[in-house]
N, C-alpha and C positions, 0 to 999 in steps of 0.2 A: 712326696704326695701332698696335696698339698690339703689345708682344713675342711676345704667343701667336698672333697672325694674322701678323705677320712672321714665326714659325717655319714656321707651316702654309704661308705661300706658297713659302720655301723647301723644305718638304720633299716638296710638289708639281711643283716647276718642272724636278728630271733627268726623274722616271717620264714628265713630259707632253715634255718636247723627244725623249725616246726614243722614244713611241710611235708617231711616225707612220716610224720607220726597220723595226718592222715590215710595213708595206707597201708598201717601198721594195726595188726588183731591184738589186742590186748587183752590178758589173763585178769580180768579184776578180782582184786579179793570181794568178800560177803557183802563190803558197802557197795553193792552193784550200783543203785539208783543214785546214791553220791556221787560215786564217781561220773557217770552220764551225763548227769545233772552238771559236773565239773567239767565236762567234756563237751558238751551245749554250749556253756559258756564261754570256753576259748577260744568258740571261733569269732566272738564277739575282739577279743584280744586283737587275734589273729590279723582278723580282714582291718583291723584300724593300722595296722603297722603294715598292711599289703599297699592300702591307700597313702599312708603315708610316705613308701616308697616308692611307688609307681610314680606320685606324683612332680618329681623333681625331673623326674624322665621327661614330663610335656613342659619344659620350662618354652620351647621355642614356639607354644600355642599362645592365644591369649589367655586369660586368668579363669575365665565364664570355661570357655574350650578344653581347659588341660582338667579342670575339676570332672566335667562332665564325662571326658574321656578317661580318666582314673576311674569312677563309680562306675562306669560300662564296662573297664578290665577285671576289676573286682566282683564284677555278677556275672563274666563269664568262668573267672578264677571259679568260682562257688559251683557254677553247674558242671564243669569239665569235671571238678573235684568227685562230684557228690553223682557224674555220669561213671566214674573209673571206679569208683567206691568197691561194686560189687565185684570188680575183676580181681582185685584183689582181697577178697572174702570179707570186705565191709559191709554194714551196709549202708545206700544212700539214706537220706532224714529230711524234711522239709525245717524240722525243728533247726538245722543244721544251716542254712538257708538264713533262716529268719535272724537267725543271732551273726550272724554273719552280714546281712542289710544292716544290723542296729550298731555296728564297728564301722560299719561304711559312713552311716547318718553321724555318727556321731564324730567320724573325722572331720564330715562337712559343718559341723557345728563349729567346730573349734579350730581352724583351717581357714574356711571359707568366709564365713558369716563372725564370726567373733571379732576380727580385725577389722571390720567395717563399724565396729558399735561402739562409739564415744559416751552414749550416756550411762551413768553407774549403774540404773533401773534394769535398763536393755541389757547390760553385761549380766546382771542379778536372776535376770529372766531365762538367758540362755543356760546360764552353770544348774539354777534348778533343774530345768529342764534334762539336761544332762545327768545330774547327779539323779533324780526320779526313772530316767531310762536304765540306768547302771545299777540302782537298787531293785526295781521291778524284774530287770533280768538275771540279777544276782537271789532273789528274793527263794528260789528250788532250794538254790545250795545251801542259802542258810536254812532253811526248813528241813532239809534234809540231815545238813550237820547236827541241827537241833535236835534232831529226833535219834542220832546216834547215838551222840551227850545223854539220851533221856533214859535211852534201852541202857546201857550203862549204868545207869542211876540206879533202875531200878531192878536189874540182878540181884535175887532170885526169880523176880514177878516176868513174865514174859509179853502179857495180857490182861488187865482188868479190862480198857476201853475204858475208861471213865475219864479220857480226856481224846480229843479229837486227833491227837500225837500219833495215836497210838494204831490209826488208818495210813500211817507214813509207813510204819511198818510191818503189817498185814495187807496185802494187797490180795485184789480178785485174780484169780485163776481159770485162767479156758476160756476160749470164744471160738467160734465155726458159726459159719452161713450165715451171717451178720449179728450173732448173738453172741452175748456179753455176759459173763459171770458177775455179780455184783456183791460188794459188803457193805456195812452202813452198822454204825453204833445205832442201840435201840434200846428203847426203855420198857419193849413188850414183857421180858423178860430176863432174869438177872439171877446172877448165882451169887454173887460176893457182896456187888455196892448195890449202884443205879441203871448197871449198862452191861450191857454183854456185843456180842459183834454176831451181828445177823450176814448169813449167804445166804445167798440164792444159787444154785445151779444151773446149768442149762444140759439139754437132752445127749447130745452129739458130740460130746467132748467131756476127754478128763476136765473135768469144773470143780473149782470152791474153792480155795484160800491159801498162800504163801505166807508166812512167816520170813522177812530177810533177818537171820542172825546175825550175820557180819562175822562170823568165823569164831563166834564165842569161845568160852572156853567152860564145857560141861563137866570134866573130867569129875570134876570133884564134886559131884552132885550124883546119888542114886537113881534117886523116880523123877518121872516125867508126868506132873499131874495135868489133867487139866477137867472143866464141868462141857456137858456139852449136851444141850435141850433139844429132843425132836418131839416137834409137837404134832407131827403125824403117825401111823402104823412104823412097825419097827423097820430101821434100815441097817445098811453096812454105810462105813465110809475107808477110805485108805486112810493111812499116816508112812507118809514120805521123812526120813531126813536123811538129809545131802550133810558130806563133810566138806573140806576143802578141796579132797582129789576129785580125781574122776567117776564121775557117779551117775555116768550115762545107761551103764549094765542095773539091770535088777538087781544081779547079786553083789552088786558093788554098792549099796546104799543099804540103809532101814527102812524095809517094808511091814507094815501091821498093817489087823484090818480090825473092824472098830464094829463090833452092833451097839445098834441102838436100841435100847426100847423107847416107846413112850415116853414122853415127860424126862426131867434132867437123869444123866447118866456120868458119873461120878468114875473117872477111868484111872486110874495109876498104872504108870510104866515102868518098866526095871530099863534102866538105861545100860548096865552090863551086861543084861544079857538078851537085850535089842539089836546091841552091838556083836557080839559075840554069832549073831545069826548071820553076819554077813561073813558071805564065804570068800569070795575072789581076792581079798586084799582085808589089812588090818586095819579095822576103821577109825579114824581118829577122835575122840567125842574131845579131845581139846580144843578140835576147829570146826562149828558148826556155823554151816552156811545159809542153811533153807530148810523149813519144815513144811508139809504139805498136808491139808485137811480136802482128801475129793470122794467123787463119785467116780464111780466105771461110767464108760462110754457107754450110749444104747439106754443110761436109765435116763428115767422120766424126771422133769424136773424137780429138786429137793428144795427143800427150807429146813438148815436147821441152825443153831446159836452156840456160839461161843462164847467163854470166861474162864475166868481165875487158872490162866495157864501159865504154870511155874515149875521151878525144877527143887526137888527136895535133898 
């Protein structure tokens, strides 16, 4: 065999052992959003080593023809991909798309247009260029890795919000008929520093706030504190947590239900015997996934704040 068919089988063989992990469902552990985030970005990978192989195939075009005709296989590759997605219990993503054009641009950067440029400025100009595309698309992951790093760090605290971090991992919950749950650090009111984490709800949908744990490890922690201000007439809210298994079933997860009164509400939880309530299976409080702060469906929209959620 000879060098140039040994290159091409190499530089076939990552884009083909990848492709069939597009229509593969994968089990993520707790760092959901990292991993997606991770998973956004390889198609960026991806689609540069698809182009890079397709293109040795149009050698018998001209130069302008074989390029143009490789970035035409590769944006059909992406919507065939991202059309069969669902058949196989994926789902398609625009976001999927986009990182996948920026592996395309960026083979034709360094491929097409880089061998054309003798002067040291123009080469300078392109590698920024590139390197600014690769760091802005890379830019989730590291924010998200950073925010992994951070929740870590700060075990026992779950929650101050006195850093912007800390909206990486509290996210909004619930949307229906074009409305949006939302959270936002706020300096209306504050139980510990400067900050607490304000929701909003919406009418029509379980709504209000996720916590991603990433599969902590609570075992060895009692209570579940946390402060939580309603600055309207008194409510209920739920408290959801998910472990690692399966926690589709009610009775396969922690369910509480929370009144509020007026003004802050200072709640302590026994985590043995939150735990202990769950009937179908043995809940693991070593591996905790997700915690859930909502309203029932049918209520009317809420406001209320969050702080100083930690485990004692």
């Amino acid at each position: 065999m000879s060098t140039n068919l040994n290159l091409r089988w190499w530089q076939w063989a990552l884009p083909l052992l990848l492709l069939p992990g597009f229509f593969v469902s994968f089990d993520l552990d707790g760092n959901v959003a990292l991993w997606h985030a991770l998973m956004d970005l390889s198609h960026l990978l991806i689609f540069f080593f698809f182009a890079h192989s397709f293109y040795p195939l149009m050698h018998r075009f001209s130069r302008h023809y074989a390029a143009l005709t490789t970035s035409t296989l590769c944006v059909f590759l992406m919507l065939l991909i991202e059309w069969l997605q669902p058949l196989a219990g994926r789902s398609s993503s625009i976001q999927d798309i986009y990182f996948g054009l920026l592996g395309v641009s960026i083979w034709l950067l360094t491929s097409q247009l880089w061998p054309k440029l003798h002067e040291y400025w123009q080469r300078l100009l392109v590698a920024l260029l590139i390197l600014i595309i690769v760091v802005a698309s890379g830019f989730t992951v590291i924010q998200m890795s950073y925010a992994v790093f951070w929740r870590m760090q700060k075990m026992p605290m779950l929650g101050d919000f006195e850093r912007e971090i800390d909206l990486i991992l509290w996210h909004a919950y619930g949307s229906a008929n074009g409305q949006q749950a939302s959270v936002q650090r706020s300096a209306d009111v504050a139980h510990l520093h400067r900050y607490s984490l304000k929701v909003n709800t919406i009418p029509s949908d379980w709504s209000g706030v996720q916590f991603f744990a990433g599969d902590m490890d609570w075992s060895t922690y009692q209570r579940l504190s946390l402060a939580i201000y309603n600055p309207g007439k008194e409510m209920s809210l739920g408290l959801r947590i998910d472990d690692a298994g399966k926690s589709d079933e009610f009775n396969s997860r922690i369910n509480s239900k929370l009144i509020l009164n007026p003004g802050w509400n200072e709640i302590v939880l026994s985590l043995p015997e939150l735990s202990s309530q769950v009937k179908f299976r043995a809940f693991d409080l070593a591996n905790i996934r997700m915690l859930y702060l909502f309203t029932s469906p049918r209520t009317e929209p809420k406001t209320f704040f969050v702080d100083n959620v930690r485990l004692d």
